[in-house]
C-alpha positions as CSV (number, residue, x, y, z in Angstrom):
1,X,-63.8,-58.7,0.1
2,X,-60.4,-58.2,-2.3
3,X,-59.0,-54.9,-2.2
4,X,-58.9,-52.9,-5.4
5,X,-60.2,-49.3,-6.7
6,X,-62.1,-48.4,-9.1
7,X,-61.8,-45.3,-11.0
8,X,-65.8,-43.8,-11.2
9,X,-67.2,-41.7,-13.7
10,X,-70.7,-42.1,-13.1
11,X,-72.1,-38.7,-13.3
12,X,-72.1,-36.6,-16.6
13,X,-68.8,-34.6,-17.2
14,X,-70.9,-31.6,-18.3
15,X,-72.4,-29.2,-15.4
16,X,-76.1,-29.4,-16.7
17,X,-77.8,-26.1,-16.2
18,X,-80.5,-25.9,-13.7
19,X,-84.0,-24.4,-15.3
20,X,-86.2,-22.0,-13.1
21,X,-89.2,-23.6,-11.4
22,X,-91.5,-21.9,-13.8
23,X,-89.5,-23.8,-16.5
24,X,-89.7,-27.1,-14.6
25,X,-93.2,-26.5,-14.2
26,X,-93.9,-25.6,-17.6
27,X,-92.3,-28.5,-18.7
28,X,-94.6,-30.7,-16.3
29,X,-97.5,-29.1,-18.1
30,X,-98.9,-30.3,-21.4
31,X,-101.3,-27.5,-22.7
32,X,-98.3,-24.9,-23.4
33,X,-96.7,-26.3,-26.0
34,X,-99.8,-26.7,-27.9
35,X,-101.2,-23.5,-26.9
36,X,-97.7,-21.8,-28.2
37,X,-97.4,-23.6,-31.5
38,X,-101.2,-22.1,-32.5
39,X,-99.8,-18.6,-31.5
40,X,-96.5,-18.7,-33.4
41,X,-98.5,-20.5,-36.2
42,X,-100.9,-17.3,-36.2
43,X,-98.3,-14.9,-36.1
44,X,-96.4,-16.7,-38.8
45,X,-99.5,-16.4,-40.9
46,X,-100.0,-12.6,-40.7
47,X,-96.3,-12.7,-42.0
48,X,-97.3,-14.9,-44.6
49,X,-100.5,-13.1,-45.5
50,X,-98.4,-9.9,-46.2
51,X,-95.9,-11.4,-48.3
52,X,-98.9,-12.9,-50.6
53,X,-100.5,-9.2,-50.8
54,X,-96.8,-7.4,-51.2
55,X,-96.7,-10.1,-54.6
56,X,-99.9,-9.5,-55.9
57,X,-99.4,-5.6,-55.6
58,X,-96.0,-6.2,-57.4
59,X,-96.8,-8.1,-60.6
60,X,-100.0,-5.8,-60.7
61,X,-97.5,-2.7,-60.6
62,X,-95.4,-4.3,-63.4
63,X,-98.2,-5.6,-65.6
64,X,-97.4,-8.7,-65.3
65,X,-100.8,-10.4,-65.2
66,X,-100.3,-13.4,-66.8
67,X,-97.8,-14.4,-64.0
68,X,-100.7,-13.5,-62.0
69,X,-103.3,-15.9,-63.2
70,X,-101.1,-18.3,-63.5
71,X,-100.7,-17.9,-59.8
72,X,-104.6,-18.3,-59.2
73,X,-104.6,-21.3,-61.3
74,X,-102.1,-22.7,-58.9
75,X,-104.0,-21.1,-55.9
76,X,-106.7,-22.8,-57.2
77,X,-105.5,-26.2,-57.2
78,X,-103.7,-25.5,-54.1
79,X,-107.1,-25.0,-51.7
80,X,-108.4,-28.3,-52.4
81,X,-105.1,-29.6,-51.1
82,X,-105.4,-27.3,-48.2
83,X,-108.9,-28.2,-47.7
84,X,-108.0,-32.0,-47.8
85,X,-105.4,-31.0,-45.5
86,X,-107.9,-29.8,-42.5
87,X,-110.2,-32.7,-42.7
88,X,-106.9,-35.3,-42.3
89,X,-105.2,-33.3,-39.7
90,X,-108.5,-33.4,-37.5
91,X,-108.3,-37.6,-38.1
92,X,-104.2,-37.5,-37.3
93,X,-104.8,-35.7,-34.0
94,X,-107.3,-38.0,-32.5
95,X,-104.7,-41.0,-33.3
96,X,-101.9,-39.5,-31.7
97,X,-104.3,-38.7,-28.7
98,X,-105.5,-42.4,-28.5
99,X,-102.1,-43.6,-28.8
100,X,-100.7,-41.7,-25.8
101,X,-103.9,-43.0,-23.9
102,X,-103.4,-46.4,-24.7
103,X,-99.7,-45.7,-23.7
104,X,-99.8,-44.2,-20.4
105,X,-102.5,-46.4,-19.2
106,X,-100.2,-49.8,-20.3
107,X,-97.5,-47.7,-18.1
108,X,-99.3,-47.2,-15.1
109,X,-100.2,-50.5,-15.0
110,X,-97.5,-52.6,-15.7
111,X,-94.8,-49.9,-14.2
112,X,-95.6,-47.3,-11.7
113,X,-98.6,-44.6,-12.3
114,X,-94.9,-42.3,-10.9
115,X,-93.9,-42.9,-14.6
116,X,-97.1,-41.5,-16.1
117,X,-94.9,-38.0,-15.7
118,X,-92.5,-39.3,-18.3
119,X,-95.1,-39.1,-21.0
120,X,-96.2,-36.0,-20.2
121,X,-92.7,-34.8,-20.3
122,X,-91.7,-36.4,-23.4
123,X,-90.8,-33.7,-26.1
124,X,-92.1,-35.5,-29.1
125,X,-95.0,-36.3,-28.1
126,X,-95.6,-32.0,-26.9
127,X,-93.7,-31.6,-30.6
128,X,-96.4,-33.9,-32.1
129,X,-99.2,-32.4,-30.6
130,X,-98.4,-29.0,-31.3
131,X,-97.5,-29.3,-34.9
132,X,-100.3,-31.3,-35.5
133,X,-102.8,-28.5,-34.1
134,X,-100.6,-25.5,-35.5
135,X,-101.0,-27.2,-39.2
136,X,-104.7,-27.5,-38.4
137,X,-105.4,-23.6,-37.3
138,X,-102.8,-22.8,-40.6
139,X,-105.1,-24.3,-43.1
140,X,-108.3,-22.8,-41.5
141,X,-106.6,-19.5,-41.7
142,X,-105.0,-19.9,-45.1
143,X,-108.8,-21.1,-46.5
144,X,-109.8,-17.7,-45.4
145,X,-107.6,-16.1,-47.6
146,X,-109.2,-17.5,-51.0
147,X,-109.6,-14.6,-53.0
148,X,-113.0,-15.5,-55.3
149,X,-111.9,-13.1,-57.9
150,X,-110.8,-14.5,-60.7
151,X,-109.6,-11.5,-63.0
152,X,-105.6,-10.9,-62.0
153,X,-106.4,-7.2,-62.7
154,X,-108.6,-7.1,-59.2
155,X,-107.1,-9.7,-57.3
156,X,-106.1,-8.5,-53.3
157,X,-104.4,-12.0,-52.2
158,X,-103.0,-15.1,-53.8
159,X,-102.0,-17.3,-51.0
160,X,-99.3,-18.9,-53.0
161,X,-96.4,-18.2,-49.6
162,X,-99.6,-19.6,-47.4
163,X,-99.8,-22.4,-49.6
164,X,-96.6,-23.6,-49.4
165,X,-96.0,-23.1,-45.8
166,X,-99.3,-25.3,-45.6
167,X,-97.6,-27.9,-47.5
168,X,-94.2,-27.7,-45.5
169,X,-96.2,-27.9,-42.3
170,X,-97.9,-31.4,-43.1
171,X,-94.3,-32.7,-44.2
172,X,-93.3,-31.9,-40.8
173,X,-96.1,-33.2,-39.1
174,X,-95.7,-36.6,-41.4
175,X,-91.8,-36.6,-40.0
176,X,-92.9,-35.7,-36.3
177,X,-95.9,-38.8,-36.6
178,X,-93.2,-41.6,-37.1
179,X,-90.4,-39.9,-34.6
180,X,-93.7,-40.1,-32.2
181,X,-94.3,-43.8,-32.7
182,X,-91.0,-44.8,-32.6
183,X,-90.6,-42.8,-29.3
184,X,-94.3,-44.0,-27.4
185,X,-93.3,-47.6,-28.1
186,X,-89.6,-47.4,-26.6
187,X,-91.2,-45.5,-23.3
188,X,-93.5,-49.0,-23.5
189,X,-90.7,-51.0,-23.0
190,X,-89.6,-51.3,-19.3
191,X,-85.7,-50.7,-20.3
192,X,-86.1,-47.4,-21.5
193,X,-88.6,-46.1,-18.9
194,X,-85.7,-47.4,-16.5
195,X,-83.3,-45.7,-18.3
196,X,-84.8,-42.7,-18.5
197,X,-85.7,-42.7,-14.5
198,X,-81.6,-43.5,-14.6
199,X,-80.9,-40.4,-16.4
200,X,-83.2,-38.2,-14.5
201,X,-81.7,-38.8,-11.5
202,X,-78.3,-38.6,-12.5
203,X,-79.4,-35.2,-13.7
204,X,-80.5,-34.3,-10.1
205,X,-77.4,-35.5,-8.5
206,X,-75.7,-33.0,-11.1
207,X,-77.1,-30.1,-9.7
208,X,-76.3,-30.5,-6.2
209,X,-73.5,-27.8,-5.6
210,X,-70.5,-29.6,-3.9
211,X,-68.3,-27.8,-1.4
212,X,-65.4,-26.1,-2.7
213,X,-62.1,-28.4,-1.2
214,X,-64.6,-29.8,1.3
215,X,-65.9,-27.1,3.1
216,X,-68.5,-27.5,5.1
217,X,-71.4,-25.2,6.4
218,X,-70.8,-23.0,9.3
219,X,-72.6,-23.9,12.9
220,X,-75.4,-22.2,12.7
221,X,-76.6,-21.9,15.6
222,X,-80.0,-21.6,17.1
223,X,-82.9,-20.5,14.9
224,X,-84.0,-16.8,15.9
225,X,-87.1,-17.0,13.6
226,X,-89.3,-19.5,12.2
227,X,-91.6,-19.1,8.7
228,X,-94.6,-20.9,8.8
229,X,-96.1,-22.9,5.7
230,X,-99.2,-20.4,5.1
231,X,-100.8,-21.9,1.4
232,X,-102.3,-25.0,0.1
233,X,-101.9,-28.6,1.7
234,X,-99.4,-30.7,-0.6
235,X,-95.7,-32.2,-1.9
236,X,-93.2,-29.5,-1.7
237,X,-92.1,-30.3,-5.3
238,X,-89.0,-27.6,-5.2
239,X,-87.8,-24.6,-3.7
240,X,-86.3,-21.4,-6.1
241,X,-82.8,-21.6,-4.7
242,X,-81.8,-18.2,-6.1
243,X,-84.3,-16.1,-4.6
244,X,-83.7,-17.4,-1.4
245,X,-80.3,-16.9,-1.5
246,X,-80.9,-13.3,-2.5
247,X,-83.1,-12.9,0.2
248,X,-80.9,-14.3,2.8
249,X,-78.2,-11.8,1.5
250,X,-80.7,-9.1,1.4
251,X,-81.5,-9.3,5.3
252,X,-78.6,-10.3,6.6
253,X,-79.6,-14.0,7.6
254,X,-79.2,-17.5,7.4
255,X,-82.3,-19.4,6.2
256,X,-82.8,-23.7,6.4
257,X,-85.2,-25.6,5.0
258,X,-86.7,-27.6,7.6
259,X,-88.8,-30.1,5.0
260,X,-87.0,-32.2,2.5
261,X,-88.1,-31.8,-1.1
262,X,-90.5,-34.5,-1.6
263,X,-92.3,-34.1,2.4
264,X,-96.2,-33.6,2.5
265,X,-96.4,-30.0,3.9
266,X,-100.1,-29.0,5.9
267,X,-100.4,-25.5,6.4
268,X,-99.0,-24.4,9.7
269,X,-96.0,-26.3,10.1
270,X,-92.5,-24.6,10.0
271,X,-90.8,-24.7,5.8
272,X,-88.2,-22.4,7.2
273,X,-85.7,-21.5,9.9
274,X,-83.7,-18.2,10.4
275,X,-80.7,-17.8,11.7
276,X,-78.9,-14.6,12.2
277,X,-81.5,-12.1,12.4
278,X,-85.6,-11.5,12.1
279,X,-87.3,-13.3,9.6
280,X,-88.1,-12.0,6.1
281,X,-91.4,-10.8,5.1
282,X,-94.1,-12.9,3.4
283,X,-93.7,-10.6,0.1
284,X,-89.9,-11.0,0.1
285,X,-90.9,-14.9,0.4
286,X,-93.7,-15.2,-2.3
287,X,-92.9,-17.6,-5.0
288,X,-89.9,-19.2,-3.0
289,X,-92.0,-22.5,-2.7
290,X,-93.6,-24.5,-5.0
291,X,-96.4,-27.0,-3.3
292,X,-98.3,-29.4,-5.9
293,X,-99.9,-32.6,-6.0
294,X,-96.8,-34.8,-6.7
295,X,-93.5,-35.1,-6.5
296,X,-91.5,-34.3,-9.2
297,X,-87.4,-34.6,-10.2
298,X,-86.5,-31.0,-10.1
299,X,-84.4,-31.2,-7.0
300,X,-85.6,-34.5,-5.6
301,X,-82.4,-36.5,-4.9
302,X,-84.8,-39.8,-3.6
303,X,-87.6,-39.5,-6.5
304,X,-85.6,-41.4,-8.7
305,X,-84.8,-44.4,-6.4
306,X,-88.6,-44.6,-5.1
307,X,-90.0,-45.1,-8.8
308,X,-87.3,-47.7,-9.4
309,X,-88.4,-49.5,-6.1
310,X,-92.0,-49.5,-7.0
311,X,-91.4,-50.9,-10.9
312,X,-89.5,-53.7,-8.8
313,X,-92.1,-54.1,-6.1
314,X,-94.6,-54.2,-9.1
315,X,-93.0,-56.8,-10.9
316,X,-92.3,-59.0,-7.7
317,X,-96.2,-58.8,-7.0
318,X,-98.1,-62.4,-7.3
319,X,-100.1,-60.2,-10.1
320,X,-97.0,-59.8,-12.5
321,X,-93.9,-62.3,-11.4
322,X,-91.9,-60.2,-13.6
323,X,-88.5,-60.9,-11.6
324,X,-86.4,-60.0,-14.9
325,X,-88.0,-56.4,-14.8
326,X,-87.2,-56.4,-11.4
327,X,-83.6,-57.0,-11.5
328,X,-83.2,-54.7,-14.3
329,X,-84.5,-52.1,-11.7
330,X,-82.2,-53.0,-9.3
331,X,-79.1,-52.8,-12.0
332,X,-79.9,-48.8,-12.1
333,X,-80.5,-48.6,-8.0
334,X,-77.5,-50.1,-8.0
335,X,-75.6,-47.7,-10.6
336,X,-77.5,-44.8,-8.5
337,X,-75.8,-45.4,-5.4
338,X,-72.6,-45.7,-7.3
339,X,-72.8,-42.2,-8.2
340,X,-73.7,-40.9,-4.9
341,X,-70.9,-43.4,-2.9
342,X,-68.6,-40.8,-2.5
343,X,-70.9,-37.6,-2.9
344,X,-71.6,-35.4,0.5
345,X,-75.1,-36.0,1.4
346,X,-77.5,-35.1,4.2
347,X,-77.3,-31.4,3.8
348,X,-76.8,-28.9,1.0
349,X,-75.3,-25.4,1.0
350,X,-75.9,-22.8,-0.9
351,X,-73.8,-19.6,-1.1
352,X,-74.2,-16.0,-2.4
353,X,-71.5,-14.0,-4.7
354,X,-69.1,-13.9,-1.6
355,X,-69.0,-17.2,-0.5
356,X,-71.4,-16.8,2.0
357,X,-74.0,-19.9,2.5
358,X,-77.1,-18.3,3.0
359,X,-79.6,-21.4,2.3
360,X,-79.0,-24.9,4.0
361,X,-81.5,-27.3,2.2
362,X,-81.8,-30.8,4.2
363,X,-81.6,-34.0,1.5
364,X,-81.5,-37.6,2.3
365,X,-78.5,-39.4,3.3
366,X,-76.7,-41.9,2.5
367,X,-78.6,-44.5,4.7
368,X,-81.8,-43.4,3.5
369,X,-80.5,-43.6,0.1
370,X,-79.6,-47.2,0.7
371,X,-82.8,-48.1,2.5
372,X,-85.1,-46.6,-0.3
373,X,-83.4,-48.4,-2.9
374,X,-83.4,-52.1,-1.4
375,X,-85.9,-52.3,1.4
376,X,-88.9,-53.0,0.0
377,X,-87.4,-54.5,-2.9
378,X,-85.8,-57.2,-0.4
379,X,-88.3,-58.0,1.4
380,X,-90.2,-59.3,-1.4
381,X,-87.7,-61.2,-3.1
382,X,-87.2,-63.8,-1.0
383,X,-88.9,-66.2,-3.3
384,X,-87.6,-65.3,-6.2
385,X,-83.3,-66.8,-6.7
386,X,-82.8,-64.4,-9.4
387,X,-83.6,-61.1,-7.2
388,X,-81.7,-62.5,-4.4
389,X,-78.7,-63.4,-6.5
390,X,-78.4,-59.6,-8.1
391,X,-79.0,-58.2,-4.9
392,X,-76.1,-59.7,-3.3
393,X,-73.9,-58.9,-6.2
394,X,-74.9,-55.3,-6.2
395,X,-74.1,-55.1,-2.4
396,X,-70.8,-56.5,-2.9
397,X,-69.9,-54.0,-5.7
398,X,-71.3,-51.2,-3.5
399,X,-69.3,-52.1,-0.7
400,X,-66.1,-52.1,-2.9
401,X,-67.1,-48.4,-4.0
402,X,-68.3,-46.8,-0.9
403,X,-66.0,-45.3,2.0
404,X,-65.4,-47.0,5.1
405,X,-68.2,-45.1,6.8
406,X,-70.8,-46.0,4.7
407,X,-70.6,-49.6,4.8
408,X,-73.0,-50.5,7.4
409,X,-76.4,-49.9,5.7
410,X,-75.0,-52.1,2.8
411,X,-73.9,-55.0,5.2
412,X,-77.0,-54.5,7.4
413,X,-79.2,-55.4,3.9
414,X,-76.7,-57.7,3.0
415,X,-77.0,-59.7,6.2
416,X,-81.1,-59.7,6.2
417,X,-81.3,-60.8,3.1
418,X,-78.7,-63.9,4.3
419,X,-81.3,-64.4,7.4
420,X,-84.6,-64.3,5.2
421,X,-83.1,-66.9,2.5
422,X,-82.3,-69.4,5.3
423,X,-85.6,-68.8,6.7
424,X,-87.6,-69.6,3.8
425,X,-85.3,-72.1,1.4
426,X,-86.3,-75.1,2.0
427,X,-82.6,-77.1,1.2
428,X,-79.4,-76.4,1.7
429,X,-78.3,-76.4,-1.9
430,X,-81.4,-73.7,-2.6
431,X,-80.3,-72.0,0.0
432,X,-76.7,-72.0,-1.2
433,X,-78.0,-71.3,-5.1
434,X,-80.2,-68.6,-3.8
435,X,-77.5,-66.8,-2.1
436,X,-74.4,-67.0,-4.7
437,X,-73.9,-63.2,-6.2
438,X,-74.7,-63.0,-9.9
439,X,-75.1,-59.5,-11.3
440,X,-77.3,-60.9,-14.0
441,X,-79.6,-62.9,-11.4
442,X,-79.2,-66.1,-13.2
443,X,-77.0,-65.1,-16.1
């Protein structure tokens, strides 16, 4: 291996900033867009409503009553617009709904069903949905406004503001329906699903605090308390860093989390040890944990890795033979691990105002990392020259990046893949072809 450096820049230059876990969660969640758009859209129409009465009240104040009817006339003309409006919006929702079906169930088959949460995530399609029904409720509510009174002079409302904001509504949804197709039929294509898995966990990696001129966490000592899980069976999906920090300050203690974000926890088993002092109360605790059904990217260092391994196990199935798709996974593991090369791992310390750590939250390291990525992915790609050949070139450009101490998982994978090519090729020059690095598999 030649000696040179490389200068990396992997990781965004920008701190992101990290969202609550109700903001995570809400963003997991697909009804709350939806259910927020016919809200605002409600409110926006009692605005609306006023403005049409506060009109109609002025031209009858001046005396201006042909202005007036000529308002109706155009009120008129406008509700069978509006009405044509609510039948077509009913028709646009239930093709935006079929396309998203059709969408995520191409993705969970062909990908991962891990990459089902990418649809559900996806802002247009929320933006879609939510415009769609907000436009819907807006002409219902602007068809009860329809004045039947004809004579200017006893006229209450002339929807003419609700008219037009009726009009503007289905421009928008018109401009949000082709942003939305364009958008569900890149997250079809395996590239930008991998991309986005990619910039996900590039996000995560982000987040994770670093130590101030390498300083590392105190000894801690032994644990003088434990806090046992006491709620539902499930993923610990993430933990809310600041309240536990403020808690830890507030008693006085150290607190570690003893499961990794990501772990199964059953009810009973230790989530917390203290150091320093008695444990906090359950009240003081409530809300510190979040346990769902699966995992999510919040503050899940490994999430990003496993869904990459399993859209290149997937395509390395007898079922697929995709081993394109699968190298193309294997390009992001490999720009993953780039990023994290040089990054402290295994543990991660949080500290109060003062500098203080007061939460120590286990993640995995390096050789875990490692292991995720290219394990399973190895083992079935044996047959296949193209895997092979990328996964020999992405050890060899890991091994140029990573320290000195981190070179043995790399050579370890390195070496079994060697073993399992010799095993199974059945000439030399296959052999030899099967184990020449190639970052594009067979370029």
């Amino acid at each position: 291996m030649s000696d040179w450096t490389v200068t990396q820049g992997p990781l965004p230059r920008r701190r992101p900033r990290a969202l609550s876990p109700l903001r995570e969660h809400l963003r997991d969640t697909f009804w709350f867009a939806p259910t927020a758009a016919m809200v605002g859209v409600f409110v926006v129409w009692l605005v609306a409503q006023e403005l049409d009465a506060a009109l109609v009240r002025s031209l009858q104040d001046d005396g201006d009553f042909d202005t007036l009817a000529d308002l109706l006339r155009f009120a008129d003309d406008a509700k069978t617009v509006v009405s044509a409006v609510g039948s077509a919006m009913m028709t646009f929702i239930g093709v935006v709904f079929s396309i998203s079906l059709v969408a995520v169930q191409m993705a969970s088959g062909q990908f991962t069903p891990r990459v089902v949460r990418l649809f559900v995530r996806s802002r247009i399609t929320k933006a879609t949905f939510a415009v769609f029904l907000a436009t819907f409720v807006l002409t219902l509510l602007v068809l009860t406004s329809y004045d039947s009174n004809v004579d200017p002079r006893a006229a209450t409302s002339v929807p003419l503001v609700q008219s037009v904001l009726t009009l503007l509504m289905v421009a928008l949804s018109l401009l949000l329906f082709v942003m939305y197709v364009n958008a569900t039929l890149r997250l079809m294509r395996v590239s930008h699903v991998i991309a986005r898995i990619a910039a996900e966990s590039f996000r995560v990696a982000a987040l994770m605090p670093v130590p101030a001129g390498g300083a590392e966490a105190p000894g801690l000592g032994p644990a003088t308390a434990w806090v046992a899980h006491d709620g539902q069976a499930g993923v610990l999906r993430d933990v809310h860093v600041a309240r536990l920090v403020r808690v830890a300050r507030g008693h006085g203690v150290v607190l570690r989390l003893v499961p990794r974000i990501g772990d199964f926890l059953v009810p009973g088993t230790p989530v917390l040890a203290v150091h320093g002092g008695a444990a906090p109360s359950r009240r003081a605790l409530r809300f510190a944990l979040s346990v769902g059904v699966e995992r999510t990217f919040h503050q899940d260092l490994a999430f990003g890795l496993r869904q990459l391994s399993d859209i290149g196990l997937r395509a390395l199935s007898p079922a697929v033979n995709d081993p394109t798709t699968a190298v193309q996974a294997l390009d992001r593991v490999v720009q993953i691990l780039a990023a994290l090369s040089r990054r402290p791992l295994d543990t991660v310390t949080h500290r109060d105002r003062r500098g203080v750590v007061r939460l120590v939250q286990p993640v995995p390291g390096w050789a875990e990392l490692v292991d995720l990525g290219f394990t399973e992915v190895r083992a079935c790609a044996v047959g296949s020259p193209q895997v092979t050949r990328r996964l020999l070139a992405g050890f060899d450009d890991l091994l140029r990046l990573v320290p000195p101490e981190r070179c043995e998982p790399l050579l370890r994978h390195r070496e079994l893949l060697r073993q399992a090519v010799e095993r199974t090729a059945p000439t030399p020059a296959d052999r030899a072809f099967a184990l020449r690095p190639d970052r594009q598999g067979i370029g």
